[in-house]
C-alpha positions as CSV (number, residue, x, y, z in Angstrom):
1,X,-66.4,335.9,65.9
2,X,-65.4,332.6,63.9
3,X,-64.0,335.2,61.3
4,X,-62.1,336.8,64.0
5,X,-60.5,333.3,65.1
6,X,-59.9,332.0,61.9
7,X,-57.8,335.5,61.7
8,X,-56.4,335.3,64.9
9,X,-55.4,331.3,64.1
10,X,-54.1,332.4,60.7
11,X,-51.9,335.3,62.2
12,X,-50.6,332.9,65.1
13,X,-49.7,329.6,62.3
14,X,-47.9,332.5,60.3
15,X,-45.9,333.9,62.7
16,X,-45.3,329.8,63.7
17,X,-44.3,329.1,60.3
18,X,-42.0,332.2,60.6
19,X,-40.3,330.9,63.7
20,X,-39.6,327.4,61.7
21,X,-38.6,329.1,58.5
22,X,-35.9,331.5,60.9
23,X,-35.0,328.6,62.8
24,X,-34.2,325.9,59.9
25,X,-32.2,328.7,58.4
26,X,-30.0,329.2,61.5
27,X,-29.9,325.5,61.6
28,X,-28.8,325.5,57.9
29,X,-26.2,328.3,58.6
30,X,-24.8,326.7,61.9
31,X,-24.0,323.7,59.9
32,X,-22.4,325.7,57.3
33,X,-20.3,326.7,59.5
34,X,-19.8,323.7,61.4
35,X,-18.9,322.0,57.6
36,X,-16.6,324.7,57.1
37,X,-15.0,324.4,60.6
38,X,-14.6,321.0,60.2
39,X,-13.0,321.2,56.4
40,X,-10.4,323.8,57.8
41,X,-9.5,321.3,60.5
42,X,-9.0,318.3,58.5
43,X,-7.1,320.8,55.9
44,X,-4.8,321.6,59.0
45,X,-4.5,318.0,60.6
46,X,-3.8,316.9,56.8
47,X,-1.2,319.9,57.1
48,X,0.8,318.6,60.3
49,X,0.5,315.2,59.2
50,X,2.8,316.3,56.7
51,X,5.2,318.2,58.9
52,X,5.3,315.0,61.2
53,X,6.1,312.6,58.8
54,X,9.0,315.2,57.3
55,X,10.6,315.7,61.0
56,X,10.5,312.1,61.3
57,X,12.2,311.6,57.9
58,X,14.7,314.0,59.3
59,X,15.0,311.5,62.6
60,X,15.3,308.6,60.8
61,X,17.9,310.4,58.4
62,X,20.2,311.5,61.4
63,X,19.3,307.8,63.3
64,X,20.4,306.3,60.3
65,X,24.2,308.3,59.8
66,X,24.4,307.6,63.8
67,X,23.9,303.8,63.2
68,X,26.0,303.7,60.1
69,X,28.6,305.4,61.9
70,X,29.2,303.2,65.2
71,X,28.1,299.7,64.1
72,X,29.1,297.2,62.1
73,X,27.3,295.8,59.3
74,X,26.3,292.5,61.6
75,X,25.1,294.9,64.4
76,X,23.2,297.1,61.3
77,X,21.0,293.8,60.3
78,X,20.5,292.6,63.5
79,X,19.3,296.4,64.2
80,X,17.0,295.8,60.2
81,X,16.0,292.3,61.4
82,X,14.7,293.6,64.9
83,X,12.7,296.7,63.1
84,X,10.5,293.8,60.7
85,X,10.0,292.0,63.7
86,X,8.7,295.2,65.7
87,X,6.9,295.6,62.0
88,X,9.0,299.0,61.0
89,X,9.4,298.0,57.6
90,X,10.0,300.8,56.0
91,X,13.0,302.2,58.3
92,X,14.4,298.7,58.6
93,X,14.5,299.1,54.3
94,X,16.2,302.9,55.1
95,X,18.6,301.5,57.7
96,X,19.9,298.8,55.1
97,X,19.6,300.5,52.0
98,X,21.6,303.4,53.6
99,X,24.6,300.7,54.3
100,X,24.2,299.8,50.6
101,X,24.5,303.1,49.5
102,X,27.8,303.9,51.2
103,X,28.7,300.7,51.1
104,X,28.1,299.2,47.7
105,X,30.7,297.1,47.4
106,X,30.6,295.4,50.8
107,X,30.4,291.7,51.6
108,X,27.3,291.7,53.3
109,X,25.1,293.5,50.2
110,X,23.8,290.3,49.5
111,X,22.5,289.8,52.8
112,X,21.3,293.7,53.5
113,X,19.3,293.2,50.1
114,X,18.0,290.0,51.7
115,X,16.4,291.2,54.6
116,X,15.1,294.1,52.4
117,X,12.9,291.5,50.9
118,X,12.1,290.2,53.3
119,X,10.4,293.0,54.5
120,X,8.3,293.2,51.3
121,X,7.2,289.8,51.5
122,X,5.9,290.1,55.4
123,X,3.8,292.8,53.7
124,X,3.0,290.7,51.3
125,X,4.4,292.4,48.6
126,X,5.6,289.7,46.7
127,X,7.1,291.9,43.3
128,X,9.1,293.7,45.5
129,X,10.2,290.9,47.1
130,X,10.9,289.0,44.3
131,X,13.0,291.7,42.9
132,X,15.3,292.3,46.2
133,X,15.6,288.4,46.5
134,X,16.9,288.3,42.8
135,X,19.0,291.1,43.4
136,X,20.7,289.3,46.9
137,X,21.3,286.4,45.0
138,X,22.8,288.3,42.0
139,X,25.4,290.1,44.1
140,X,26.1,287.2,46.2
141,X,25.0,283.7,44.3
142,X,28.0,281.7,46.7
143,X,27.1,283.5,50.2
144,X,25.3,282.4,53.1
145,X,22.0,284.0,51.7
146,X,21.9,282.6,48.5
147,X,19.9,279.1,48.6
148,X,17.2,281.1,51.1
149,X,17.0,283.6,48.6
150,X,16.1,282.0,46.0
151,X,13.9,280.1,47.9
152,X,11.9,282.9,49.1
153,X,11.9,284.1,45.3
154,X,10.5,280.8,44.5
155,X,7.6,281.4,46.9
156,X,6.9,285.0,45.9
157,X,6.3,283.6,42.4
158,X,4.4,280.9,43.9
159,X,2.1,283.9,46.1
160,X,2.4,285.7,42.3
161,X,0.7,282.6,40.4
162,X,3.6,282.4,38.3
163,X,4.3,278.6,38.4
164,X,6.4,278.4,35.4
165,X,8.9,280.9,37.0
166,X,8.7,279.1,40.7
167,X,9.4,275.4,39.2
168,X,12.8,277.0,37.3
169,X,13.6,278.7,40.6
170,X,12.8,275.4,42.9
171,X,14.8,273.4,40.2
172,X,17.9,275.6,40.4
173,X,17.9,275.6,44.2
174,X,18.0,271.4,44.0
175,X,20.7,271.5,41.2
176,X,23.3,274.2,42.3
177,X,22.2,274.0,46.4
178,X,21.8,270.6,47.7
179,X,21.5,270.3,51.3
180,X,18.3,272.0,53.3
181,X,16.9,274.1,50.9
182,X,17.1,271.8,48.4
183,X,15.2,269.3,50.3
184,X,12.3,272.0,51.0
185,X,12.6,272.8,47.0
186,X,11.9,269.2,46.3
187,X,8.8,269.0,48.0
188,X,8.0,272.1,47.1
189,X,7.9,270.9,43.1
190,X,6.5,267.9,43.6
191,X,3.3,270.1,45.6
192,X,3.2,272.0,42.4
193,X,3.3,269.3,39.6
């Protein structure tokens, strides 16, 4: 009779063991497939992620000619200046760099370039900055812009750790721009000697 249980018990733990074995492996399979599911979605999200960002491209793009078209270049950077306040960097840098292009020998390059450093540097992206601040004051050194742009280059190179580059760049604003700016480059230097 023992024998007979001990048989019995065996058969039953077998066909137990069995049941787990066939039930792990659906489990396995289901989240196979679940893994492969999920894969295929994030391929297809990744997918209209792109198509998104290309239809707004196209947006911007036809924004951008409408705005060029029916404003002037003052009503175009208070337009820039209002997107890096709303934080829209990137199509306040679009909106202004589109002026530039079809207008490359306006008046107010100096100032569009501006403002497209200044949207670097409120990301913190102080070489890009620096470059579009050296560029504004390049194409405009006499214009309204010109003290605050080399200003703001003196205080990307300051953010950059370049202190050699900020003095020279503090020192010019005090000997060609005296008035405000020079007063703020003067203390300025004498914070970094």
């Amino acid at each position: 009779m023992k024998r007979i249980f001990c048989i019995a018990t065996f058969c039953v733990l077998s066909f137990v063991i069995e049941a787990k074995d066939a039930s792990i492996n659906e489990l396995s399979e289901s989240v196979r497939t679940l893994t492969g599911k999920v894969e295929e979605l994030t391929k297809n999200n990744d997918e209209l992620q792109k198509r998104v960002s290309f239809l707004e491209d196209l947006i911007n793009k036809k924004n951008e000619e409408e705005v060029l078209a029916n404003k002037s270049p003052e009503e175009i950077i208070k337009s820039a200046k209002d997107m890096i306040k709303e934080k829209n960097m990137n199509g306040a840098r679009q909106l202004l760099k589109a002026f530039i292009s079809k207008n490359p020998k306006s008046i107010y390059c100096g100032m569009m370039l501006f403002y497209i450093g200044k949207s670097f540097f409120k990301e913190n992206d102080y070489r890009n900055a620096a470059l579009e601040y050296m560029k504004s004051y390049k194409t405009n050194p006499t214009g309204s812009k010109a003290a605050k742009a080399l200003y703001k280059l003196a205080q990307c190179f300051k953010e950059l750790s370049e202190t050699v580059k900020c003095k020279s760049i503090l020192e010019k604003i005090i000997n060609d721009y005296p008035g405000r700016f020079a007063e703020k480059a003067s203390k300025e230097l004498k914070k970094l000697k």
